[in-house]
N, CA, C and O atoms as a GROMACS GRO file, in nm:
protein
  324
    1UNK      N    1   9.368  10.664  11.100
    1UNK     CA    2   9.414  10.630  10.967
    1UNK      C    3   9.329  10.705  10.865
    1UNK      O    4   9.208  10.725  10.876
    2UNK      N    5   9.417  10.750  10.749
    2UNK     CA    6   9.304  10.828  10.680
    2UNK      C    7   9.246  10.738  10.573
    2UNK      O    8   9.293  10.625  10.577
    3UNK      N    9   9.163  10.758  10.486
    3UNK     CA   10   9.108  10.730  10.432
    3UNK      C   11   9.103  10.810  10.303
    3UNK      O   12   9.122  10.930  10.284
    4UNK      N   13   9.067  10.692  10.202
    4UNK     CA   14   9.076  10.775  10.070
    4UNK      C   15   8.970  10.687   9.972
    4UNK      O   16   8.982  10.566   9.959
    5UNK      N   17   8.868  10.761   9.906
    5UNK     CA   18   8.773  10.713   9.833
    5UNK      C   19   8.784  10.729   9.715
    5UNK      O   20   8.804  10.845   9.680
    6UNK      N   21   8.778  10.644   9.627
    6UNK     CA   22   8.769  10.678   9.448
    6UNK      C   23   8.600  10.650   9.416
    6UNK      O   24   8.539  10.556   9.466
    7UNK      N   25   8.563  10.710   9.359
    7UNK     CA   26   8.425  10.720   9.288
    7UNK      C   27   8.424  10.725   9.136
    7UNK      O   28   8.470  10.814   9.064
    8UNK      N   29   8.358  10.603   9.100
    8UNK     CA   30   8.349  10.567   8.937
    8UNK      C   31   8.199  10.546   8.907
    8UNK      O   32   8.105  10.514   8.980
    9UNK      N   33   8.212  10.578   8.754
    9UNK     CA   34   8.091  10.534   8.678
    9UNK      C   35   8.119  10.423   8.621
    9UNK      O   36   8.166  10.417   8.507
   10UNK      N   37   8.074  10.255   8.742
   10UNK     CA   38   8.157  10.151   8.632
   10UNK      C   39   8.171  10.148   8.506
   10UNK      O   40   8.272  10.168   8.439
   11UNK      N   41   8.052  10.118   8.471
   11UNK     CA   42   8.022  10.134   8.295
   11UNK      C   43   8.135  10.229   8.218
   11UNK      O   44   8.223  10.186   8.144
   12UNK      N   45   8.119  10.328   8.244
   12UNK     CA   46   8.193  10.395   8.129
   12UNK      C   47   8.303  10.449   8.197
   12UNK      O   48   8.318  10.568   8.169
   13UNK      N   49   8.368  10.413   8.260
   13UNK     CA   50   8.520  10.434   8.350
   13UNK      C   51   8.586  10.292   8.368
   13UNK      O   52   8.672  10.296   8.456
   14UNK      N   53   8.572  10.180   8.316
   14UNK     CA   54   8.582  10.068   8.318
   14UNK      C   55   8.788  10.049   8.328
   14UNK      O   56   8.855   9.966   8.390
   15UNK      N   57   8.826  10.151   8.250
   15UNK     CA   58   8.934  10.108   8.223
   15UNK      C   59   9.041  10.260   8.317
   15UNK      O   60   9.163  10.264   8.332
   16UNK      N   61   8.980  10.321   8.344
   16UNK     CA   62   9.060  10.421   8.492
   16UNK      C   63   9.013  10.380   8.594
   16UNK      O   64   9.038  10.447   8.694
   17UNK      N   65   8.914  10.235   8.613
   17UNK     CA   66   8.906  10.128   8.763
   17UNK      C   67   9.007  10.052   8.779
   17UNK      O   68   9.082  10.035   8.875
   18UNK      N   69   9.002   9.994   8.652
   18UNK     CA   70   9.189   9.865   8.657
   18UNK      C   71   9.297   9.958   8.677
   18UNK      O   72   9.400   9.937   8.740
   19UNK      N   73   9.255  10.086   8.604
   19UNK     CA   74   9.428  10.167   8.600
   19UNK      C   75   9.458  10.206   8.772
   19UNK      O   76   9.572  10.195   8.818
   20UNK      N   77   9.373  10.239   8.833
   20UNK     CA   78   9.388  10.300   8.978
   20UNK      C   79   9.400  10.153   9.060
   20UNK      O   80   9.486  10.134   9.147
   21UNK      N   81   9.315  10.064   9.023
   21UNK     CA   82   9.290   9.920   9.106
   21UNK      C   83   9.453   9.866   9.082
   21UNK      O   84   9.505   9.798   9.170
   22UNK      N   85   9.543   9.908   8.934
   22UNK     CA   86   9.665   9.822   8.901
   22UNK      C   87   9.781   9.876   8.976
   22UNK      O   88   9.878   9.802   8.989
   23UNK      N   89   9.783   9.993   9.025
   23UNK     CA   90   9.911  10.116   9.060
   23UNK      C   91   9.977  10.024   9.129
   23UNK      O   92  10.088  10.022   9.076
   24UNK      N   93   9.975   9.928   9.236
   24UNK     CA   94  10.079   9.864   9.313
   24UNK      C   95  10.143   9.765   9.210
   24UNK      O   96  10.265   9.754   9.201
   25UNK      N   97  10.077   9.710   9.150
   25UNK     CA   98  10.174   9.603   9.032
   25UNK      C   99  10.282   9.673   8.935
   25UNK      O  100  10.402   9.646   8.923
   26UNK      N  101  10.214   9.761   8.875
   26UNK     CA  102  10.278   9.827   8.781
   26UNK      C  103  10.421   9.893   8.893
   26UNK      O  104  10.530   9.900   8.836
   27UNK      N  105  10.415   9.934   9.028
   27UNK     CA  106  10.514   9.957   9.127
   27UNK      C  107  10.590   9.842   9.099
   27UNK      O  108  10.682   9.829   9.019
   28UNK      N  109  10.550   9.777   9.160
   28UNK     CA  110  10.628   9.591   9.162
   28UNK      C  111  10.670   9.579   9.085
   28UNK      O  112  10.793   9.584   9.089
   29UNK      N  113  10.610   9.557   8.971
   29UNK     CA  114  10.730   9.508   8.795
   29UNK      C  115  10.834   9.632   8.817
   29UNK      O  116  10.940   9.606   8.874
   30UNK      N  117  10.808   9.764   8.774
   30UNK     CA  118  10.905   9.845   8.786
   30UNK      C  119  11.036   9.778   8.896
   30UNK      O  120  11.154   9.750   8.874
   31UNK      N  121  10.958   9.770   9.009
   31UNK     CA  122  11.070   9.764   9.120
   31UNK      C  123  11.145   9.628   9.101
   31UNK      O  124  11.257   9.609   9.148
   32UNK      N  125  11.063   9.520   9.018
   32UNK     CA  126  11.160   9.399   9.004
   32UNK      C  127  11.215   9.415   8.881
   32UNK      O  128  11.302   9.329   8.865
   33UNK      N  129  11.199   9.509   8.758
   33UNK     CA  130  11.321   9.530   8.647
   33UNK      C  131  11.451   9.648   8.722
   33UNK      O  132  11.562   9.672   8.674
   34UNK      N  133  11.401   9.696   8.831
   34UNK     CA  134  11.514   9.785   8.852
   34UNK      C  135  11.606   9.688   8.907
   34UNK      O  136  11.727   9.708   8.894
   35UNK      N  137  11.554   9.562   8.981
   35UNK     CA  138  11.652   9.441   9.056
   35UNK      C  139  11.734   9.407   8.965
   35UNK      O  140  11.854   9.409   8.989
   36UNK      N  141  11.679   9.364   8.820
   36UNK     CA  142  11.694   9.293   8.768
   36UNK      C  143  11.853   9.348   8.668
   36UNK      O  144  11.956   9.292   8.633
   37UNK      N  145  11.806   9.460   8.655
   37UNK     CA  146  11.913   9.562   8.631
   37UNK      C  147  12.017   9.544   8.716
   37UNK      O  148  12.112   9.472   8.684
   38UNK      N  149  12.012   9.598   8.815
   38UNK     CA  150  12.055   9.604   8.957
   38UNK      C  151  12.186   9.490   8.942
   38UNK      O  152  12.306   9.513   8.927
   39UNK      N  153  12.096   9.328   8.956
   39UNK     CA  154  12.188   9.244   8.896
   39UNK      C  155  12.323   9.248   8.845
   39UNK      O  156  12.435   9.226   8.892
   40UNK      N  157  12.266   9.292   8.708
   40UNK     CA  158  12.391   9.301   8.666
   40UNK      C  159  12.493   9.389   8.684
   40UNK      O  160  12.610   9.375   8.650
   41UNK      N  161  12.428   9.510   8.757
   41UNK     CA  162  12.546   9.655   8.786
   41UNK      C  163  12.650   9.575   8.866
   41UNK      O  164  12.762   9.537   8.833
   42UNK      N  165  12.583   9.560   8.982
   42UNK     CA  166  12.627   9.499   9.154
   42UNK      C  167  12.708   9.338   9.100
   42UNK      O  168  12.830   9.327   9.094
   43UNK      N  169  12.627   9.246   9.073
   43UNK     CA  170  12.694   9.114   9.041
   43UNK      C  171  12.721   9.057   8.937
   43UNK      O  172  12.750   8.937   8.936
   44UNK      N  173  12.715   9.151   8.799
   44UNK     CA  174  12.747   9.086   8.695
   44UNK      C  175  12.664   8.988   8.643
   44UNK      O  176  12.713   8.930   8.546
   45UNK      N  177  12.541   8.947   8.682
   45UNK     CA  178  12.454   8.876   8.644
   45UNK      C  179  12.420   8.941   8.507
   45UNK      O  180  12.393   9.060   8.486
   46UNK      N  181  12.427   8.828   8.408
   46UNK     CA  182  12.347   8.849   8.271
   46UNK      C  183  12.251   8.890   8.285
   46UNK      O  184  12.238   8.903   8.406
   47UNK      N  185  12.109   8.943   8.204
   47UNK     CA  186  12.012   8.912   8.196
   47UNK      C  187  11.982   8.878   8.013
   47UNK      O  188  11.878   8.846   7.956
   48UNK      N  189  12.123   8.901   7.961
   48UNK     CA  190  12.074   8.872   7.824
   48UNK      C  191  12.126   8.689   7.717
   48UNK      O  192  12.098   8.628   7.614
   49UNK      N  193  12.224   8.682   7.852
   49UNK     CA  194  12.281   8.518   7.799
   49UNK      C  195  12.248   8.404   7.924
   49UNK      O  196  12.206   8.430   8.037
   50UNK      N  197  12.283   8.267   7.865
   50UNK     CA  198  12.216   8.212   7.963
   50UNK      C  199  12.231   8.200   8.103
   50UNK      O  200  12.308   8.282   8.152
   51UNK      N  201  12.164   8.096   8.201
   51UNK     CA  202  12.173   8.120   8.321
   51UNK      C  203  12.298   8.109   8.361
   51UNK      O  204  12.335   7.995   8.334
   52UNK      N  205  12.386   8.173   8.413
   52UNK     CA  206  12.564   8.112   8.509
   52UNK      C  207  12.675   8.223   8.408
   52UNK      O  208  12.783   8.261   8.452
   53UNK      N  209  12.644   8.243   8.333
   53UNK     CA  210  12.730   8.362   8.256
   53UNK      C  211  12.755   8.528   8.300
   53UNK      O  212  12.686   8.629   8.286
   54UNK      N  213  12.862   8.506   8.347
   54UNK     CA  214  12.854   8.666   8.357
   54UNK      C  215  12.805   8.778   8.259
   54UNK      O  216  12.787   8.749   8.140
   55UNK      N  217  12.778   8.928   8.311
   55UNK     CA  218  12.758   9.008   8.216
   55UNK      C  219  12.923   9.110   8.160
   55UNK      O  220  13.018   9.150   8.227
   56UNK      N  221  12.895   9.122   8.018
   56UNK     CA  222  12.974   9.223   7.940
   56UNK      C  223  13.006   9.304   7.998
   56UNK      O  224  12.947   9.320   8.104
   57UNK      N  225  13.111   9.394   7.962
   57UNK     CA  226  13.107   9.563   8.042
   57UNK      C  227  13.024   9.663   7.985
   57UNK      O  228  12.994   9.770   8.037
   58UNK      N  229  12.980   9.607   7.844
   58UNK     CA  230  12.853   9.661   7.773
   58UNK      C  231  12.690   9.675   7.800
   58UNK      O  232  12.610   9.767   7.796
   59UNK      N  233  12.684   9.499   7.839
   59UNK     CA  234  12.598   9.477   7.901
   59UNK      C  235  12.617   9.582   8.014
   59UNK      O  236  12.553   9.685   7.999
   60UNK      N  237  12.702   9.571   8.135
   60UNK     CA  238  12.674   9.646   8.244
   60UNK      C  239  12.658   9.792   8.252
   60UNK      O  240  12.628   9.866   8.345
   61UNK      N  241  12.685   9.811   8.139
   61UNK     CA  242  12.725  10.002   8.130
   61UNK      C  243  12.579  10.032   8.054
   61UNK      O  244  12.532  10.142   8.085
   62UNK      N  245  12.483   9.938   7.941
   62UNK     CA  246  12.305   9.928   7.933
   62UNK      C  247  12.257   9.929   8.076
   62UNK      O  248  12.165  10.005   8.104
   63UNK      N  249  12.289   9.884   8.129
   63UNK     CA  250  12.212   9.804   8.278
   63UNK      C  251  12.195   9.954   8.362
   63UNK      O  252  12.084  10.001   8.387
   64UNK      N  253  12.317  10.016   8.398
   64UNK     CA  254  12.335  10.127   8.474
   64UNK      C  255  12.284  10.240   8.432
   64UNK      O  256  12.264  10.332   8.511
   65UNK      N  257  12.250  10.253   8.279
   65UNK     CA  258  12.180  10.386   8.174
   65UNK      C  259  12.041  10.320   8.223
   65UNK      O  260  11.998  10.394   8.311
   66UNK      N  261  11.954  10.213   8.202
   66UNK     CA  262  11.869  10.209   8.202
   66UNK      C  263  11.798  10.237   8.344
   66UNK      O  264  11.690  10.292   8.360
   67UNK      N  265  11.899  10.177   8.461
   67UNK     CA  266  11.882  10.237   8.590
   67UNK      C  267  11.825  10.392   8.579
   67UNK      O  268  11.719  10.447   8.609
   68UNK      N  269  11.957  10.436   8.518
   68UNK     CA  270  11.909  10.615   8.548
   68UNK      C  271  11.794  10.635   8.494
   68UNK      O  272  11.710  10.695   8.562
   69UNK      N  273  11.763  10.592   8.366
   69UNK     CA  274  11.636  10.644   8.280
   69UNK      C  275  11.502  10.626   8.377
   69UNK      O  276  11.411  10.707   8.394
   70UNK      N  277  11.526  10.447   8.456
   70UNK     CA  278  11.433  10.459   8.496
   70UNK      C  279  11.358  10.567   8.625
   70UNK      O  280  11.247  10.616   8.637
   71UNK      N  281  11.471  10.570   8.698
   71UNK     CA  282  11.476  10.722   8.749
   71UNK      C  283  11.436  10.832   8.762
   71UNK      O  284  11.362  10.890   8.842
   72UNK      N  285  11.513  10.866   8.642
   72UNK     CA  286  11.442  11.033   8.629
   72UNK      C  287  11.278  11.008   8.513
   72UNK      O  288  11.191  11.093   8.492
   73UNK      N  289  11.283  10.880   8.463
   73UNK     CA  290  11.131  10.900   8.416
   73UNK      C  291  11.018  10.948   8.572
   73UNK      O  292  10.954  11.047   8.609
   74UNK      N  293  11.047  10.813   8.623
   74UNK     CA  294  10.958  10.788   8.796
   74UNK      C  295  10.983  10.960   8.868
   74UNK      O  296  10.890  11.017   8.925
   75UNK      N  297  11.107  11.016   8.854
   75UNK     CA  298  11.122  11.170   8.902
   75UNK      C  299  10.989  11.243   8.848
   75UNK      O  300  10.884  11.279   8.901
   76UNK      N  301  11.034  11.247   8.736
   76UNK     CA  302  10.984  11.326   8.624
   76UNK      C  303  10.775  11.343   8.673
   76UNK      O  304  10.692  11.433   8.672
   77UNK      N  305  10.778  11.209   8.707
   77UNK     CA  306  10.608  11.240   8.762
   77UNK      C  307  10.588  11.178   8.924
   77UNK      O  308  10.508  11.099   8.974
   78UNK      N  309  10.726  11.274   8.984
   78UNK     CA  310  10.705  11.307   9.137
   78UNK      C  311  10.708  11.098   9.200
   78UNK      O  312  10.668  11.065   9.312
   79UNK      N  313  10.753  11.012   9.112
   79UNK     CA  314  10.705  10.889   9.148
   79UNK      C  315  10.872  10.831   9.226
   79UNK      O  316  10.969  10.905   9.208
   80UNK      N  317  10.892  10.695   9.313
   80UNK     CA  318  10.982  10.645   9.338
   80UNK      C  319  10.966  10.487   9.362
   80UNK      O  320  10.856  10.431   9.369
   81UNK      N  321  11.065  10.436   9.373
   81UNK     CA  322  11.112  10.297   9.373
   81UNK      C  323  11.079  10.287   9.538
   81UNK      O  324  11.100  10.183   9.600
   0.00000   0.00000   0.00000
C-alpha cells in the first residue's frame, strides 16, 4: 500500500491542515447536493416546497443545469463525484 505524507508548519499553515485534513467532507456534501439534485431530475422530489410536493418542470430543468455545472466545475480541476 502506498503511502503518502503531508508535512506542515502547524503554526503558520494552520488553515492548509483543515483544508487537506477537510477534502473527504467537502467530497461528501458535494456528493449529497448532487443526490439532492438528482432527486428531483429522477423523482420529482422538491427541494424548494414542502415535504410530499412534487417538483415544477422549472424546478426540474434548475436541478439538471445545476447537475451539469456541478460537473464540469469538478472537470474543470481534474475532480469527480
Amino acid at each position: 500500500m502506498a503511502k503518502v505524507i503531508l508535512e506542515f508548519d502547524a503554526a503558520e499553515e494552520q488553515d492548509d491542515i483543515q483544508i487537506a485534513l477537510n477534502g473527504y467532507k467537502w467530497k461528501l456534501a458535494m456528493w449529497e447536493l448532487d443526490n439532492k439534485l438528482r432527486d428531483t431530475t429522477k423523482y420529482a422530489v422538491s427541494n424548494i416546497n414542502p415535504t410530499g410536493t412534487l417538483a415544477c418542470p422549472i424546478e426540474d430543468k434548475v436541478a439538471e443545469r445545476y447537475r451539469d455545472m456541478i460537473r464540469e466545475i469538478l472537470s474543470s480541476y481534474e475532480l469527480t463525484l
